[in-house]
N, C-alpha and C positions, 0 to 999 in steps of 0.2 A: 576291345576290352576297355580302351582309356575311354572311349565314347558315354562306353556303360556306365564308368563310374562317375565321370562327371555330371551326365545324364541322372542318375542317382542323388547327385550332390544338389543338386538344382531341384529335384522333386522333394529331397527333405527340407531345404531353408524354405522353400516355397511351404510347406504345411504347414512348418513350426509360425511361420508366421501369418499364414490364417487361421491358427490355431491360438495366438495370443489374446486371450481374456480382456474384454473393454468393460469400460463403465461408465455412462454418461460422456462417449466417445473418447475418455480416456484409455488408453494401454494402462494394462496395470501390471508394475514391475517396483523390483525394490527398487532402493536409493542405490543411488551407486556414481560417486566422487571419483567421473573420469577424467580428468586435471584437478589439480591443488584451487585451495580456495583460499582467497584474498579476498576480503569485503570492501578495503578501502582502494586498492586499485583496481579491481574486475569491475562492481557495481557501485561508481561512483555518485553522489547527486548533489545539487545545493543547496545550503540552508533554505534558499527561496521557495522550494517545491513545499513547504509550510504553507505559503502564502496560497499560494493553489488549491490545497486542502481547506483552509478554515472560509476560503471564497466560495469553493465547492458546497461549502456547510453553511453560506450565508452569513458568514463575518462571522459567526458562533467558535469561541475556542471549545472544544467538545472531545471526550474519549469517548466512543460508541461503545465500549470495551466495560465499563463498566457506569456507564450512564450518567457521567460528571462534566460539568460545567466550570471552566477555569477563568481566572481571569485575563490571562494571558497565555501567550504558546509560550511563554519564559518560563513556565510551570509544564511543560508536555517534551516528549520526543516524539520525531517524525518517525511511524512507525510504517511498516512494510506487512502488510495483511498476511500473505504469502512471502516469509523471509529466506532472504538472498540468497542464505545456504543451502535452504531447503527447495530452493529452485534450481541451483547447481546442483545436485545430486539427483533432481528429476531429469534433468535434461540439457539446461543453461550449460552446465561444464564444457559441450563440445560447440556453444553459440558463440558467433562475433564477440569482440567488442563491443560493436553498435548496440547490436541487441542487448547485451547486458546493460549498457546504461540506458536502454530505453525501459526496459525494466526497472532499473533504478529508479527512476524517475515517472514512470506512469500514475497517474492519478488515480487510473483503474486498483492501483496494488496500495495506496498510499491513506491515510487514515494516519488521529493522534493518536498518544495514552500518555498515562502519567508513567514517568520513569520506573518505579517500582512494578507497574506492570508489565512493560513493553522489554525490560534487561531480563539480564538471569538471576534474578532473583528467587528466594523461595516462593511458590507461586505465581513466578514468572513467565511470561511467553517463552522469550529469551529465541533461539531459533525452531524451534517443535514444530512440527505439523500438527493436524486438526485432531489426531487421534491418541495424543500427548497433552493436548492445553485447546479449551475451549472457553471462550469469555463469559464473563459473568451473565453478559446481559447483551443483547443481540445475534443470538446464536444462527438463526436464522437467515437475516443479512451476512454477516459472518462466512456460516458454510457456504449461503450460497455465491457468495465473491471469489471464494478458495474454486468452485468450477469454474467460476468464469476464466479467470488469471489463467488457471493453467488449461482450458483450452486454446484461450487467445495465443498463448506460447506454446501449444503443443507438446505439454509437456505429461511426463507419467506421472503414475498414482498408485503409490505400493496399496495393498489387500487393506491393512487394518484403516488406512484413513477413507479409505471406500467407503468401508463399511460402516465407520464413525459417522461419515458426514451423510451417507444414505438414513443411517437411524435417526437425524434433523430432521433433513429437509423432508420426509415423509408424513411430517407433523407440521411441516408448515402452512401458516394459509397467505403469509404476505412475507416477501422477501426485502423490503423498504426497513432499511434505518430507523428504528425509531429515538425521538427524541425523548430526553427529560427535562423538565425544569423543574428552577429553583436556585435557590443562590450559587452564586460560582464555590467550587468545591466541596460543597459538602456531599456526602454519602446517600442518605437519606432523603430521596428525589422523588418524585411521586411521577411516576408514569404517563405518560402519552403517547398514546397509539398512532400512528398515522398522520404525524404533525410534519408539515413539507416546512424545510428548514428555511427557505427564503420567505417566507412570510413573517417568520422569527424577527425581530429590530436588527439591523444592520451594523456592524463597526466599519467604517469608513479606514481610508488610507489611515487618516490623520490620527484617526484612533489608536492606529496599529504603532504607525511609525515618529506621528509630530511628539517626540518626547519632553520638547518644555513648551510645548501648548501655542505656540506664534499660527498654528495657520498654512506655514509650509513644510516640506520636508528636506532637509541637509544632505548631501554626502556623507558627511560623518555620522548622520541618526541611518541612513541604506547601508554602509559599512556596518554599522554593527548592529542592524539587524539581519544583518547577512543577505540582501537583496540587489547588493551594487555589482557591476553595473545594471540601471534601468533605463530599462525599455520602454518606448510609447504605451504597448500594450497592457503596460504593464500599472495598475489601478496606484502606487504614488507618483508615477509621472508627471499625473497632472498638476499636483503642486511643487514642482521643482523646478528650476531652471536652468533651461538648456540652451546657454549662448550659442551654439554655430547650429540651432537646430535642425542636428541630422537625429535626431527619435532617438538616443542615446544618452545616459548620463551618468558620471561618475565612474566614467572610464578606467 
């Protein structure tokens, strides 16, 4: 008899879960906050992963978000495409460490906006999924990064953003970024379709970081733009200096 029921027990988890609803080889399940969420200790990152994004963008400070050109990332927050709470409750809740700050920090998830859009604001992102807050302008690139992310992390996707992000991307014909120009911040930008951002003019290290214009870059200018310590790899190192030249600076 105990055989039978076990036997039993085993043939039902077993259906229920070829029985589970995919979507674009998502599971699709609610949200569901199986540990407490912490943003600033679960998914940590640093000011620097900025730098990575506006590199990625070809030195352009940009929100794809609503089609603006800044002059500065002093004007933008580091935003998280698929945000960190809403990744804990797909799935992240029962991930490493590791993996949360590798999330934290992927480029794949990572994108500006200007403050009023990216908080909770009225109108605001703030932490929503895709079937709560869709951007103004890149909807397309947009949905289609929300699959990618939580494939890469294997994460679920409750019904309603399914179905949100299917009634996009079924209208799409090109998943790419598009650019706008025009002066930095203004509203009123006049479209361009299909414009590859590194052929856009470049802003250099020194653009970003030489704050009174000498030529090099300080300690004190990588301190507070939140980039210290730097790394070889890392695009001001080359005008800095690094006396015991081990690829490190401003330890």
């Amino acid at each position: 008899m105990k055989f039978i029921t076990v036997l039993f027990t085993l043939l039902v988890v077993s259906n229920t879960a070829l029985a589970q609803d995919t979507w674009r080889g998502l599971i699709i399940a609610p949200e569901n906050r199986c540990s407490p969420y912490d943003k600033k200790s679960q998914y940590p990152y640093p000011q620097s992963v900025e730098d990575i994004v506006v590199a990625n963008m070809g030195g352009i400070v940009y929100g794809p978000y609503t089609g603006r050109i800044f002059e500065s990332d002093k004007k933008t927050d580091i935003e998280h495409i698929l945000s960190t709470s809403e990744a804990h409750d797909s799935g992240l809740c029962a991930a490493s460490p590791e993996v949360r700050k590798q999330f934290a920090t992927d480029p794949l998830n990572l994108t500006l906006a200007a403050p009023e859009v990216n908080r909770c604001n009225p109108g605001g992102k703030c932490g929503f999924d895709a079937a709560e807050w869709m951007p103004e302008k890149n909807k397309c690139w947009f949905s289609n990064r929300i699959v990618e992310i939580r494939q890469k992390y294997k994460l679920t996707i409750d019904i309603n953003e399914a179905r949100t992000l299917e009634n996009t991307l079924r209208n799409c014909e090109s998943f790419e970024m598009i650019m706008f120009e025009g002066r930095p911040d203004q509203g009123d930008l006049n479209a361009i379709s299909n414009v590859q951002v590194p052929n856009i003019s470049l802003k250099s290290a020194l653009t970003l970081y030489d704050d009174n214009g000498n030529g090099k870059i300080t300690c004190k200018e990588a301190r507070a733009h939140g980039i210290a310590p730097v790394t070889q790899d890392h695009p001001a190192y080359q005008y800095m200096y690094d006396p015991d030249k081990d690829g490190v600076v401003c330890e």
